[in-house]
N, C-alpha and C positions, 0 to 999 in steps of 0.2 A: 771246377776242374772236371773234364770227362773223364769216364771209368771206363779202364779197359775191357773190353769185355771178350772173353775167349768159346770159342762154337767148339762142340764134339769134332770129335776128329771127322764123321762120319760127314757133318756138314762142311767140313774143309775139302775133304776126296769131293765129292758132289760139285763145289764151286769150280777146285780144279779140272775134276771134266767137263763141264760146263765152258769153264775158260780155254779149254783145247780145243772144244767143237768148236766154239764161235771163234777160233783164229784158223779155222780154215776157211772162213768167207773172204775175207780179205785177199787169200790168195787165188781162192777162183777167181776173184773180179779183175785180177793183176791179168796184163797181157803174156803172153808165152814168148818167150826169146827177148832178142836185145831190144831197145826204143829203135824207133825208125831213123836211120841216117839224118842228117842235117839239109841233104842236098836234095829230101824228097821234101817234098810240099806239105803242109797242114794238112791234113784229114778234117773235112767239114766235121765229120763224129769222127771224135779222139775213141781209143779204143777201149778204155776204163773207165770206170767211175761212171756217171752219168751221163753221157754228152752229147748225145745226137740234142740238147735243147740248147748246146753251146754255142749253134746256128742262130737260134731264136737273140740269142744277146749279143752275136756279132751283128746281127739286123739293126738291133734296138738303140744298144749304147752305142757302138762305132759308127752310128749314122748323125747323132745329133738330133734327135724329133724334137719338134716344136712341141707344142702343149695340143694341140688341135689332134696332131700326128700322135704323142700317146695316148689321148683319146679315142681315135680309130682302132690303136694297137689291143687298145683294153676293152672295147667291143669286140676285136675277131676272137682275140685267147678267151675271153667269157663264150662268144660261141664256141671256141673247140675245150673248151677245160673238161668239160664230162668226159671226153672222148679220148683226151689227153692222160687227166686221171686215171681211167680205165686201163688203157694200155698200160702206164707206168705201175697200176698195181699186179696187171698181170703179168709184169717181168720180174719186180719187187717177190712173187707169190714161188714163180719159179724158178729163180735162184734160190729162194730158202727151201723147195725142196728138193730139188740137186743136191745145196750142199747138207742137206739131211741126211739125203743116201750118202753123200761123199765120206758122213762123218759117222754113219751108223756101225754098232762094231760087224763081223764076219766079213767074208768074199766078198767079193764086188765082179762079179763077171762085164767084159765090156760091155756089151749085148741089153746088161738090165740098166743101160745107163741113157741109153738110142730113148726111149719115149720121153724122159725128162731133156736130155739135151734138144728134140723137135720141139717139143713144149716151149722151152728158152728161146730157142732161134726165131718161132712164130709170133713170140711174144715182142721180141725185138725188132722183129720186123712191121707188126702192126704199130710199136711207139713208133719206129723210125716212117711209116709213111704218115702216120698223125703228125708229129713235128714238121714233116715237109712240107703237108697239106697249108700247116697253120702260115710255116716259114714266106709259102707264095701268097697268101695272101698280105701276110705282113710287108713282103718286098713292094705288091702294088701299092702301098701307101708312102713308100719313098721315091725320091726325087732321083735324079739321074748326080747330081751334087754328093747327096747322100749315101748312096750306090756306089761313090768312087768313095767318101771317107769311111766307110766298112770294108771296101777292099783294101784301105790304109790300114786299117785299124788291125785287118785281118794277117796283113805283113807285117805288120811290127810283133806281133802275137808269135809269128813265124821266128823272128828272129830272136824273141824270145827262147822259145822252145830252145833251139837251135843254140842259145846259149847257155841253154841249163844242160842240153846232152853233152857238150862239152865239158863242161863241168862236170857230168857225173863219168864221163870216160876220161878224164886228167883224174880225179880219183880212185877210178877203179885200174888204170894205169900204176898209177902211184902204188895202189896196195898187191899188185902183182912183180913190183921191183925189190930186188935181197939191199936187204938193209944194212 
């Protein structure tokens, strides 16, 4: 049977701050205002989480490769992966220290926030042209077949979305009506 085991109080407070810092990350990475309308089109890069590589796998899965074709796929991402790497750690480096400062205790003037938000933006912008770079290469190894079933793939995905924003605006409807 495990024993309980109980930490000073001092190691409790500690954990607890610790568990505040780190639930401010989650809310940086969350987009600002409402999800995008239903009647607007998919964003190749969705605005959260990870996604400019979400291109890369509506290429890959929605196309259907043959065995030959992921072979091709996994020679170009082996040449871009350093460069891929690279950039996704230097946006991984500067979000954690944005939300350092976000979460450090005193003032925050906006002003000391300008060199880590450049920082972030540069960072994003060098993963998003590596994904793109890899993306055109990966597009030349498909077919014009396969090219329309990723544009399939990529509207069903659409009408997806499209059915979860609904859903979340019929519930946040619902909890805005007196009961």
């Amino acid at each position: 049977m495990p024993r309980l085991v109980l930490h000073p109080p001092r190691t409790v407070l500690a954990l607890g701050i610790l568990a505040a810092c780190l639930a401010c990350l989650p809310v940086a990475a969350q987009p600002l205002g409402p999800m995008l309308p239903p009647d607007q089109p998919l964003p190749l890069f969705p605005q959260s989480g990870d996604e400019p590589s979400m291109l890369l796998g509506i290429l890959t899965r929605g196309a259907g490769l043959t065995k030959e074709q992921r072979q091709q796929v996994a020679k170009i991402m082996d040449a871009h992966r350093e460069r891929l790497d690279d950039t996704h750690r230097r946006v991984r480096t500067a979000q954690d220290e944005l939300a350092a400062r976000m979460c450090a205790p005193g003032a925050l003037p906006a002003d000391a926030l300008a060199p880590d938000v450049e920082r972030l933006a540069a960072a994003h912008r060098a993963r998003l042209e590596a994904i793109v770079g890899a993306a055109r290469e990966v597009r030349g190894v498909l077919t014009p077949e396969q090219l329309a079933r990723a544009a399939a793939w990529t509207s069903r995905l659409q009408k997806l979305r499209t059915e979860i924003h609904d859903l979340f605006e019929d519930d946040h409807t619902e909890s805005k009506s007196p009961r």
